[in-house]
SEZAGU-447212 format. One line per 4 residues: number of its first residue (from 1); their letters; for each residue x, y negated, z negated of N, C-alpha, C, O. Coordinates in nm, 4 decimals. Layout:
N
NUM> a> X Y Z X Y Z X Y Z X Y Z ~ ...
This chain:
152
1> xxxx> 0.2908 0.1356 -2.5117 0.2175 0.0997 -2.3914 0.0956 0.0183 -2.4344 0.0287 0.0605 -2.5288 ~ 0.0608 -0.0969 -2.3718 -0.0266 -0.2024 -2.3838 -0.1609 -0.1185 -2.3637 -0.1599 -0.0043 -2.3177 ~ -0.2515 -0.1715 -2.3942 -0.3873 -0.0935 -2.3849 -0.4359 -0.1478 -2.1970 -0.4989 -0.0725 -2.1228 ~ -0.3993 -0.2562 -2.1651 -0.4070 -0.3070 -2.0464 -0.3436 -0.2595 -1.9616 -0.3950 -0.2452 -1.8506
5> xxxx> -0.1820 -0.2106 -1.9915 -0.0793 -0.1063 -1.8926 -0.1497 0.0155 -1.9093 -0.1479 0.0668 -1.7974 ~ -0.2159 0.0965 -1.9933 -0.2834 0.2152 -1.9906 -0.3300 0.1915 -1.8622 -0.2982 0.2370 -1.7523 ~ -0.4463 0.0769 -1.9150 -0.5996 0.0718 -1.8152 -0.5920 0.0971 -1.6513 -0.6619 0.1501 -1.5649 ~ -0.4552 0.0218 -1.6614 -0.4027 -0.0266 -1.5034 -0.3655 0.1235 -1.4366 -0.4076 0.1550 -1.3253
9> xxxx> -0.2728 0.2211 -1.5269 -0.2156 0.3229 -1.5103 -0.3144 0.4369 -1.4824 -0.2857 0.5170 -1.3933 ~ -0.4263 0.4504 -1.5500 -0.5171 0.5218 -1.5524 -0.5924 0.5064 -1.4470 -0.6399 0.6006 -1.3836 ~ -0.6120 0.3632 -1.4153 -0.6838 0.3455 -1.2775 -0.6284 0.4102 -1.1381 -0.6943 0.4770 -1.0584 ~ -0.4959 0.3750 -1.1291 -0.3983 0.3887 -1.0024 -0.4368 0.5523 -0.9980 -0.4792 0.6064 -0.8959
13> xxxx> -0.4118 0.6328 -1.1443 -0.4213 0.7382 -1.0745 -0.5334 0.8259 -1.0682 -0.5033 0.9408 -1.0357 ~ -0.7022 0.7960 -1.0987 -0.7911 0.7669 -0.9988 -0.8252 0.7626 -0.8982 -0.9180 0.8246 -0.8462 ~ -0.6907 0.6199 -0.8140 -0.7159 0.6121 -0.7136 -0.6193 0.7252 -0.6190 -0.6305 0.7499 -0.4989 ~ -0.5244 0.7816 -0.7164 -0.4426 0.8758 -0.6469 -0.4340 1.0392 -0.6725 -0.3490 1.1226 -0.6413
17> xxxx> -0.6063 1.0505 -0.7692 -0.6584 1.1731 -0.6859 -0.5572 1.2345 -0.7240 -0.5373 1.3283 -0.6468 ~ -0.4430 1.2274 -0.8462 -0.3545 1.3227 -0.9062 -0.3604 1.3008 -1.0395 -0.4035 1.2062 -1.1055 ~ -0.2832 1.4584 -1.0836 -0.2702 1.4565 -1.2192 -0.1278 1.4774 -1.2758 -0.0802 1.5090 -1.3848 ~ -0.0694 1.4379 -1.1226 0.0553 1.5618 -1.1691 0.1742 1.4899 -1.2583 0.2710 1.5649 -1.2707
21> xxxx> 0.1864 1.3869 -1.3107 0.2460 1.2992 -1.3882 0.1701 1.3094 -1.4798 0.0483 1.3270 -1.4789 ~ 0.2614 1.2954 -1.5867 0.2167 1.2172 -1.7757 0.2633 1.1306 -1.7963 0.3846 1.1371 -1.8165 ~ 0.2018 1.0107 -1.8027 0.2503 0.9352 -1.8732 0.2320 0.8653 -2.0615 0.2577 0.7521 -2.1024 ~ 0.1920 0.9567 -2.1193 0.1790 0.9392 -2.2354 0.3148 0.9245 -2.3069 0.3248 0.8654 -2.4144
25> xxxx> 0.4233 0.9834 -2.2396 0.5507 0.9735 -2.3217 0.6099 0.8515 -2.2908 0.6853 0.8090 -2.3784 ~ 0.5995 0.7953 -2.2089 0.6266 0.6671 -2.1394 0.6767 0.5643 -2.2666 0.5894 0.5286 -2.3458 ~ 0.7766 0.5303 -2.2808 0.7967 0.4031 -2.3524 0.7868 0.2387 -2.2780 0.8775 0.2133 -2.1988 ~ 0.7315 0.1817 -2.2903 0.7008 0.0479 -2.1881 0.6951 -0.0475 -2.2805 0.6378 -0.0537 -2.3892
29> xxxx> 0.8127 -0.1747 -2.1780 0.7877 -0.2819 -2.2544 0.6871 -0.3657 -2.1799 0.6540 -0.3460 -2.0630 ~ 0.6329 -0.4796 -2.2739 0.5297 -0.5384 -2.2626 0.5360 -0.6129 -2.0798 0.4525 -0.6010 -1.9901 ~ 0.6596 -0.6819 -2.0803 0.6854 -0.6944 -1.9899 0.6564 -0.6443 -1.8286 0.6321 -0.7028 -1.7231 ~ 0.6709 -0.5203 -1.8658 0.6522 -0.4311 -1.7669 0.5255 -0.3405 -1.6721 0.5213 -0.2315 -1.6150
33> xxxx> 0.3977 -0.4952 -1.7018 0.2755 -0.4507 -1.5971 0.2689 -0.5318 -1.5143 0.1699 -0.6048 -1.5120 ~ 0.3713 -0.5463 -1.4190 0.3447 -0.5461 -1.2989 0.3728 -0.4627 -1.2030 0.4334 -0.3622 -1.2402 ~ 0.3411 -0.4733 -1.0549 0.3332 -0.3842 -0.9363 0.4626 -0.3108 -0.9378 0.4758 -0.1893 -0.9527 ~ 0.5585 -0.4012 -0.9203 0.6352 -0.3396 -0.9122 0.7228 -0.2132 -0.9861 0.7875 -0.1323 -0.9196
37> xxxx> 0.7152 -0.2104 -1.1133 0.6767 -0.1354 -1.2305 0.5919 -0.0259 -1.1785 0.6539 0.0688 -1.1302 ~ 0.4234 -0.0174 -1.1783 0.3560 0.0384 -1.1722 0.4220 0.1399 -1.0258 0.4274 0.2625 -1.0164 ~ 0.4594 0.0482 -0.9391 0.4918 0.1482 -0.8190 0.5757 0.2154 -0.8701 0.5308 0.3285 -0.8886 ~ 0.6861 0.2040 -0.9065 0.7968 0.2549 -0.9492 0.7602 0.4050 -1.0298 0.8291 0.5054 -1.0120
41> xxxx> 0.6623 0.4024 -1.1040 0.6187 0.5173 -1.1525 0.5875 0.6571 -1.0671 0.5974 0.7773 -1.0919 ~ 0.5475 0.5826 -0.9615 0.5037 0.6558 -0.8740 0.6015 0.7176 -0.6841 0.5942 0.6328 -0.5951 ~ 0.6476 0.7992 -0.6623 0.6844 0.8428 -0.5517 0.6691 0.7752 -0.5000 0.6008 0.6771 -0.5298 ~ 0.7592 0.8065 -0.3354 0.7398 0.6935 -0.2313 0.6308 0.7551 -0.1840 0.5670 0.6897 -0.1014
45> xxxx> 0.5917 0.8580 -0.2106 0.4784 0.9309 -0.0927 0.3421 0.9055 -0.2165 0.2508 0.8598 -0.1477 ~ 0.2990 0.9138 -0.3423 0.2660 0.8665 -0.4177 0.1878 0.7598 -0.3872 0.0662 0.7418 -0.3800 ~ 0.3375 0.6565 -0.3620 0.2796 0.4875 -0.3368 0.2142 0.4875 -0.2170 0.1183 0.4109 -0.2081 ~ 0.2449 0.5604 -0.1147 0.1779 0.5511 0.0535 0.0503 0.5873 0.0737 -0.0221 0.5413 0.1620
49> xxxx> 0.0164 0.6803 -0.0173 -0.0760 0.7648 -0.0418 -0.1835 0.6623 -0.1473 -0.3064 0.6668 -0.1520 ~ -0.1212 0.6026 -0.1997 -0.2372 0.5067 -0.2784 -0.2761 0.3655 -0.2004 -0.3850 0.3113 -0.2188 ~ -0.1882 0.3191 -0.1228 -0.2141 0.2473 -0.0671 -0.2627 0.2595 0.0352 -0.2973 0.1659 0.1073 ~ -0.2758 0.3949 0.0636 -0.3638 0.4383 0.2055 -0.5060 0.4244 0.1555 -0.6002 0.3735 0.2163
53> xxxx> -0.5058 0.4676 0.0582 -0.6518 0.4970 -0.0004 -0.7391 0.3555 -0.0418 -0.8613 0.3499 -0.0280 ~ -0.6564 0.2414 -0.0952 -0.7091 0.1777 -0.1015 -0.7683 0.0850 0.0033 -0.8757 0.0252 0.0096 ~ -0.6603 0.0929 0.0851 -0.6873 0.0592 0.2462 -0.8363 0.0992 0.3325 -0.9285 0.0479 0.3960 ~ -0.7849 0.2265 0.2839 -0.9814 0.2980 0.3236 -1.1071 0.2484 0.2861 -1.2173 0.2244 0.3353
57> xxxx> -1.0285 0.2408 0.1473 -1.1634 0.2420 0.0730 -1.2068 0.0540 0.1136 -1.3164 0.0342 0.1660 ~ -1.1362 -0.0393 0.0915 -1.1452 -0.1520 0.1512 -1.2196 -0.1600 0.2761 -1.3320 -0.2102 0.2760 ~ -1.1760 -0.1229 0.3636 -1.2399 -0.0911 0.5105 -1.3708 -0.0337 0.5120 -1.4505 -0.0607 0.6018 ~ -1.3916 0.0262 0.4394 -1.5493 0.1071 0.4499 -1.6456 0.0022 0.3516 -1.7498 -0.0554 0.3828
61> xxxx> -1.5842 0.0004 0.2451 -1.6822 -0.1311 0.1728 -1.7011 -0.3121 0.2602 -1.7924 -0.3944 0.2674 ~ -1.5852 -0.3056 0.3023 -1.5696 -0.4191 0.4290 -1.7048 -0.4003 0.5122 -1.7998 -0.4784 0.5061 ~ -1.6997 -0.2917 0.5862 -1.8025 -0.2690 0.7451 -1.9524 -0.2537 0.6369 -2.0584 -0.3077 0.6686 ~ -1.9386 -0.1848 0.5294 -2.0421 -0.1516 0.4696 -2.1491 -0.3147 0.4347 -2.2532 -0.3547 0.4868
65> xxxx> -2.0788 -0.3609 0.3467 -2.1427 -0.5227 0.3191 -2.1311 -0.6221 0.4149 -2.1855 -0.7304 0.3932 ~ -2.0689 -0.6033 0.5179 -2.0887 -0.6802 0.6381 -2.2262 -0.6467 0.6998 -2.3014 -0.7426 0.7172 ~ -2.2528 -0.5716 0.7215 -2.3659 -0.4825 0.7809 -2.4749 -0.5646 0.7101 -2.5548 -0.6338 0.7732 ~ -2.4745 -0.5540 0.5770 -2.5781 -0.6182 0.4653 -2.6063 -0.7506 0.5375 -2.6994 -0.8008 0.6005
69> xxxx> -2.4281 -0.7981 0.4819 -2.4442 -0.9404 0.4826 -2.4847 -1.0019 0.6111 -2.4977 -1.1241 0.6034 ~ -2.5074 -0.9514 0.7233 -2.5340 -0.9899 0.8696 -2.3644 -1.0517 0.8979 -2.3556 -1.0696 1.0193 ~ -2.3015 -1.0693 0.8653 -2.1978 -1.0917 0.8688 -2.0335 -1.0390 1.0265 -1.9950 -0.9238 1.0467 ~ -1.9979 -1.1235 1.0763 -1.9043 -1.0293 1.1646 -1.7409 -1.0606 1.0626 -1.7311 -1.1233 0.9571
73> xxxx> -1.6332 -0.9925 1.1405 -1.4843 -0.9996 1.0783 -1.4293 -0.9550 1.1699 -1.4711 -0.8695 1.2479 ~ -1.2703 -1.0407 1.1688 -1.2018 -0.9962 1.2922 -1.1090 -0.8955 1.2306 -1.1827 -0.7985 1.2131 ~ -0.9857 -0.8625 1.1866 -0.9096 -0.7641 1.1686 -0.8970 -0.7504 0.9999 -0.9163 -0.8378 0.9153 ~ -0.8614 -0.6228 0.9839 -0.8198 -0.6435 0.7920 -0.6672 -0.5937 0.7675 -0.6041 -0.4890 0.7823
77> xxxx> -0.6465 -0.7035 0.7296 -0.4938 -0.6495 0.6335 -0.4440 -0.6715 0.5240 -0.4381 -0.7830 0.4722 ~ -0.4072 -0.5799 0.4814 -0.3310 -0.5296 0.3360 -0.1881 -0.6093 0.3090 -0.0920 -0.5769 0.3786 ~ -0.1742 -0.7030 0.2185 -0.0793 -0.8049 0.1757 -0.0549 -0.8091 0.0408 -0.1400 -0.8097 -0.0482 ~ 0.0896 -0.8125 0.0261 0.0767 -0.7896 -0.1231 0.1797 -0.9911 -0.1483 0.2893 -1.0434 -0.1685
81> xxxx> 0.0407 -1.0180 -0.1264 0.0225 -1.1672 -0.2222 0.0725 -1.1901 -0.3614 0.0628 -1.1139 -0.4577 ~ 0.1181 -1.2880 -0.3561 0.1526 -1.3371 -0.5013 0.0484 -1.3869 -0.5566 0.0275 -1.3350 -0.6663 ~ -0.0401 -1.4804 -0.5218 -0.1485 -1.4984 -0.6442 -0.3110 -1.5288 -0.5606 -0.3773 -1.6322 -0.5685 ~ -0.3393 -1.4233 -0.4950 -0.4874 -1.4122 -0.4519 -0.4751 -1.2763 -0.3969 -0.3821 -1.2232 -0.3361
85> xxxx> -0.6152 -1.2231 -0.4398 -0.6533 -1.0791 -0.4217 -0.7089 -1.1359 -0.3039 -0.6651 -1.0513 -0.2259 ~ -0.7686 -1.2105 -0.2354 -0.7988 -1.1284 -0.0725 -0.7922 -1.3137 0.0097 -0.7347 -1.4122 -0.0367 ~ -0.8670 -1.3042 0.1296 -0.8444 -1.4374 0.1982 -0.9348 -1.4008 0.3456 -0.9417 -1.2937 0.4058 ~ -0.9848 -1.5033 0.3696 -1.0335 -1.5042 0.4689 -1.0215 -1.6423 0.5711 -1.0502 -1.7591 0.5449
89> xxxx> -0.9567 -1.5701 0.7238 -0.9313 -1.6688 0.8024 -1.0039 -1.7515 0.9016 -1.0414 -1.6859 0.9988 ~ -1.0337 -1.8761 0.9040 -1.1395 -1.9260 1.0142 -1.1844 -1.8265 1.1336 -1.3031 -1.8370 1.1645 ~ -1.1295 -1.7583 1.1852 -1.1193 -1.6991 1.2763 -1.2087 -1.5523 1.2260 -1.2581 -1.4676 1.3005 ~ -1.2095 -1.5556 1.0949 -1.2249 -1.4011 1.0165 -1.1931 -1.2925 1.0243 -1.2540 -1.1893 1.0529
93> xxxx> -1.0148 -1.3314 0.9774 -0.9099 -1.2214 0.9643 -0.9622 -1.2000 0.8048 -1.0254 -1.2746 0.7301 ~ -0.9150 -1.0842 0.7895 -0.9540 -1.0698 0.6104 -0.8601 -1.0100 0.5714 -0.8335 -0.9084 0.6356 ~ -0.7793 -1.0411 0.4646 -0.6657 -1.0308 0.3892 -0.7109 -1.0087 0.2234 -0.7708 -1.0731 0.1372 ~ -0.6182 -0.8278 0.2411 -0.6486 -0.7953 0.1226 -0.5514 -0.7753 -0.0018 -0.5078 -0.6608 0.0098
97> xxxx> -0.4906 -0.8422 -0.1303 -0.3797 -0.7389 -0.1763 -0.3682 -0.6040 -0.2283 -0.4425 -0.5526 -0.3119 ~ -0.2815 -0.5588 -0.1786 -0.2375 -0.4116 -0.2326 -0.2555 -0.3818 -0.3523 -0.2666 -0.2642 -0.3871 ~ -0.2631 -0.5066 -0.4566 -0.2711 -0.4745 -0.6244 -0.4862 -0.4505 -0.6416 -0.5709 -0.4457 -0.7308 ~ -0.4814 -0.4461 -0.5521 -0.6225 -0.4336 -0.5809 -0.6212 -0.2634 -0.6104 -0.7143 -0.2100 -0.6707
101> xxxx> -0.4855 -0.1754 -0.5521 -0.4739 -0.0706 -0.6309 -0.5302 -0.0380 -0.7455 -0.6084 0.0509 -0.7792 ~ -0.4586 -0.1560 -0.8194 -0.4864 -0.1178 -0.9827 -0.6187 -0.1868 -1.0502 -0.6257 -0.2098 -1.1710 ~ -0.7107 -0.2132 -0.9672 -0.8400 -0.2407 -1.0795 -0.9445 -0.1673 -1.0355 -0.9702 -0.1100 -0.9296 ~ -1.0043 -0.1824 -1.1483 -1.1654 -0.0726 -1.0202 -1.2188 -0.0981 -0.9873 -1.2265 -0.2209 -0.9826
105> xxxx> -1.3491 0.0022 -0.9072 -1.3530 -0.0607 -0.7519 -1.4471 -0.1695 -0.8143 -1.4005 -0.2817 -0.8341 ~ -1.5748 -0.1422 -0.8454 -1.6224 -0.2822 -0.8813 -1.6115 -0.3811 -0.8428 -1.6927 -0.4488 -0.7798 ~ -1.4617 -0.4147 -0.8897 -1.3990 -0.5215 -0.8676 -1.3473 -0.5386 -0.7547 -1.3359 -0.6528 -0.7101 ~ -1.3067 -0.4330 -0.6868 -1.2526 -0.4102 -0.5066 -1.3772 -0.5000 -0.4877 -1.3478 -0.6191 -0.4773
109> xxxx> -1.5157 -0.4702 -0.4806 -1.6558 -0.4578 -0.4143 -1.6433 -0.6157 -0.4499 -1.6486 -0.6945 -0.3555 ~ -1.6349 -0.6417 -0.5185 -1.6428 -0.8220 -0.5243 -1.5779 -0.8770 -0.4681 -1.6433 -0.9718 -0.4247 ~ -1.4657 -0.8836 -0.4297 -1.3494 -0.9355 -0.3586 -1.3931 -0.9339 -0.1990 -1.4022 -1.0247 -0.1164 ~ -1.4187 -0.7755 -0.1906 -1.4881 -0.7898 -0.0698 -1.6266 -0.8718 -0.0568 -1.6118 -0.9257 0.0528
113> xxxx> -1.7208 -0.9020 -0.0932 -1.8373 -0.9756 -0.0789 -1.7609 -1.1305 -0.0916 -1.7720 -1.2170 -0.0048 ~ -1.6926 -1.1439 -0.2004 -1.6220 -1.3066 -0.1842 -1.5929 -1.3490 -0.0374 -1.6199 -1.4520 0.0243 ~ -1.5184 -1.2159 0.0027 -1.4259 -1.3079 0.1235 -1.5200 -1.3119 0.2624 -1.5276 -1.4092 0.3374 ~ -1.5839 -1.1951 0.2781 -1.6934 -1.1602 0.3515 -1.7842 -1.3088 0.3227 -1.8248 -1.3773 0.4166
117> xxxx> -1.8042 -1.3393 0.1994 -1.9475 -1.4858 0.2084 -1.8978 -1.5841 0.2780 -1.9675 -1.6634 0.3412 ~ -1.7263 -1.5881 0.2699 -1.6802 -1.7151 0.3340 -1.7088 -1.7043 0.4887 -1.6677 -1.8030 0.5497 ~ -1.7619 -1.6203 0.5570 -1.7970 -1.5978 0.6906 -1.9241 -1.7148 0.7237 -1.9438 -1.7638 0.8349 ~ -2.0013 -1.7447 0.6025 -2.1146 -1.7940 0.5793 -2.0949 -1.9077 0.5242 -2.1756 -2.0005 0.5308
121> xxxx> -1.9596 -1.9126 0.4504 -1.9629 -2.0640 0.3637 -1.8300 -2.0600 0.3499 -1.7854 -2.0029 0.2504 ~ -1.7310 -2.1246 0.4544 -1.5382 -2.1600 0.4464 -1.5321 -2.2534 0.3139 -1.4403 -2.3341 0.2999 ~ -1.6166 -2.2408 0.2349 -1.5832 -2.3230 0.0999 -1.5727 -2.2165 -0.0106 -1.5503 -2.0966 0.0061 ~ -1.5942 -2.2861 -0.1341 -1.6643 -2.2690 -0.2970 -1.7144 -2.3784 -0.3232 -1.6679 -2.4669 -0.3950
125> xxxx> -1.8847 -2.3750 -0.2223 -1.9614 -2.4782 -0.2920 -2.0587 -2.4085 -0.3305 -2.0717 -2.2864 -0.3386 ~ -2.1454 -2.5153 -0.3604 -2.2849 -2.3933 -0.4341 -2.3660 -2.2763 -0.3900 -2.4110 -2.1760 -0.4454 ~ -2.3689 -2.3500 -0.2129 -2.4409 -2.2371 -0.1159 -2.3353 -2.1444 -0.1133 -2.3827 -2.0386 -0.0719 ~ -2.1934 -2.1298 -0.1416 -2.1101 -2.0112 -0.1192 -2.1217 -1.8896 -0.2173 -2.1203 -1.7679 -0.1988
129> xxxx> -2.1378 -1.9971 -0.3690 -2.1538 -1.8856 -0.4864 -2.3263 -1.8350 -0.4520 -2.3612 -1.7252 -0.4955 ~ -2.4165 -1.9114 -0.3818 -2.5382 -1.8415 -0.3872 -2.5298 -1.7104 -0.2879 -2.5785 -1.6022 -0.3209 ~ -2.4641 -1.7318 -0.1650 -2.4544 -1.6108 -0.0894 -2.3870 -1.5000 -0.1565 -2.4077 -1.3854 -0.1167 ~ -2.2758 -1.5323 -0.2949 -2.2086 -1.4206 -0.3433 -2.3092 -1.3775 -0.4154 -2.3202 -1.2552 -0.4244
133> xxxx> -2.4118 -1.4662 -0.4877 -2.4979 -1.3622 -0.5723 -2.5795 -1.3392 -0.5356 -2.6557 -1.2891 -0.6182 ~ -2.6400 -1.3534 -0.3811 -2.7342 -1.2954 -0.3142 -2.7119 -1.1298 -0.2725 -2.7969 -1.0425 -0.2545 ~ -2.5524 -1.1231 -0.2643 -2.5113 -0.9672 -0.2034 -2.4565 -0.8713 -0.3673 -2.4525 -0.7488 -0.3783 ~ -2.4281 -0.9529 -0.4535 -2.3883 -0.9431 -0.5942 -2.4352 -0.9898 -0.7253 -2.3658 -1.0548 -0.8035
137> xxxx> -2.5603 -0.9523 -0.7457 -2.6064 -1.0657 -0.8710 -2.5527 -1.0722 -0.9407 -2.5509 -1.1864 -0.9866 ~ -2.4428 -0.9476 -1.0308 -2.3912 -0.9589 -1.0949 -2.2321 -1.0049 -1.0610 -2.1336 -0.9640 -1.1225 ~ -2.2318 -1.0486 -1.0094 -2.0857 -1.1403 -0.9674 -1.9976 -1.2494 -1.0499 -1.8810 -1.2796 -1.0247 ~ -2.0647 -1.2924 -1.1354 -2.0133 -1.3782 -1.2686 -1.8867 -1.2712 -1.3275 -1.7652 -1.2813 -1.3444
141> xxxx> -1.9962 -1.1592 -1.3484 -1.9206 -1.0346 -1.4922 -1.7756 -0.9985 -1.4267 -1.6631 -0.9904 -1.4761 ~ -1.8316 -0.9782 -1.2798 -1.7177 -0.9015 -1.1803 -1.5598 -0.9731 -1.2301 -1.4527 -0.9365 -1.2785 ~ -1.6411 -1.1228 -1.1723 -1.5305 -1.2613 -1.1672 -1.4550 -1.2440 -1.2397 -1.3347 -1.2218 -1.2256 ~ -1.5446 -1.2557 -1.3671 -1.4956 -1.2671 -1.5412 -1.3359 -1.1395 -1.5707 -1.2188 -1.1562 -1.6046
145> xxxx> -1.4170 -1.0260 -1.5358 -1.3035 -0.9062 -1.5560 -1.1818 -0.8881 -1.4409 -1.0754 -0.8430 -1.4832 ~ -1.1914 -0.9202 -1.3002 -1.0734 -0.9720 -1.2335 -0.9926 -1.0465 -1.2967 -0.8784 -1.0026 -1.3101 ~ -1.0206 -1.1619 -1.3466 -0.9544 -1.2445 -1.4272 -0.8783 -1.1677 -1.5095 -0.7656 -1.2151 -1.4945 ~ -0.8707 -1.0804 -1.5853 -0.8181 -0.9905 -1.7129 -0.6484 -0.9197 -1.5947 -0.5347 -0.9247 -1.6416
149> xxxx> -0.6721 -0.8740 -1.4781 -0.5515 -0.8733 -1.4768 -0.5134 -0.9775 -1.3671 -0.5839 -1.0543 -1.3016 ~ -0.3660 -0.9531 -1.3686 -0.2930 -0.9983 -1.3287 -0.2062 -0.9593 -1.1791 -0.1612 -0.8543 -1.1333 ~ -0.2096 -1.1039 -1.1310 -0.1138 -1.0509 -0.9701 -0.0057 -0.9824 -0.9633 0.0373 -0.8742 -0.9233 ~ 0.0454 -1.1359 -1.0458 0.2341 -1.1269 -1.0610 0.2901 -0.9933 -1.0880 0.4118 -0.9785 -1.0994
């Protein structure tokens, strides 16, 4: 097991508030960190149950930094995207992926302030990254370690 499939594995179940699996015996090929994989480890009630949670937890950090940010949003939903963790629609629908399961929150918390700034700035121009590090100073580091995993 990759030190990165650990990380991912260790996180999910964190977020799932169980212990009742081992996976230390686990043989894994390298291949094998993505979602679909990772779900697979896990029950169907498992997977519902983590994706509920992250759902929550999204939603409350959502209303929470909106509040900050003076910010409004129209609905949130959970999408499991091929290659962007969240999105925000003119209208300010906010679209989140499900793989945000597997990183921590931290990194949830950035994603949310990203998509949330676009309420303030429908770009990535300079005033957009200034509103992200107005609600996030440290938002570079965040960036930096999202980057480390992967959608696919």
């Amino acid at each position: 097991m990759s030190k990165r499939d650990y990380l991912l594995l260790k996180t999910a179940m964190t977020y799932l508030d169980t212990d009742k699996q081992t996976y230390a015996d686990l043989s894994i090929t390298e291949t094998a960190n993505n979602e679909q994989f990772l779900f697979s480890l896990f029950s169907k009630t498992e997977t519902k149950e983590g994706k509920a949670k992250i759902r929550q937890y999204i939603e409350r950090q959502v209303e929470y930094y909106a509040k900050i940010m003076g910010v409004t949003y129209g609905r949130i939903s959970m999408r499991n995207q091929k290659t962007r963790w969240g999105s925000c629609s003119s209208n300010g629908n906010l679209n989140f992926n499900n793989r945000l399961l597997f990183v921590p929150k931290e990194l949830v918390d950035y994603v949310v302030v990203h998509e949330l700034a676009h309420r303030k700035e429908m770009n990535h121009s300079n005033a957009f990254w200034n509103v992200v590090e107005k609600y996030m100073p440290d938002y570079k580091e965040r960036r930096k370690k999202l980057r480390e995993y992967h959608i696919e």
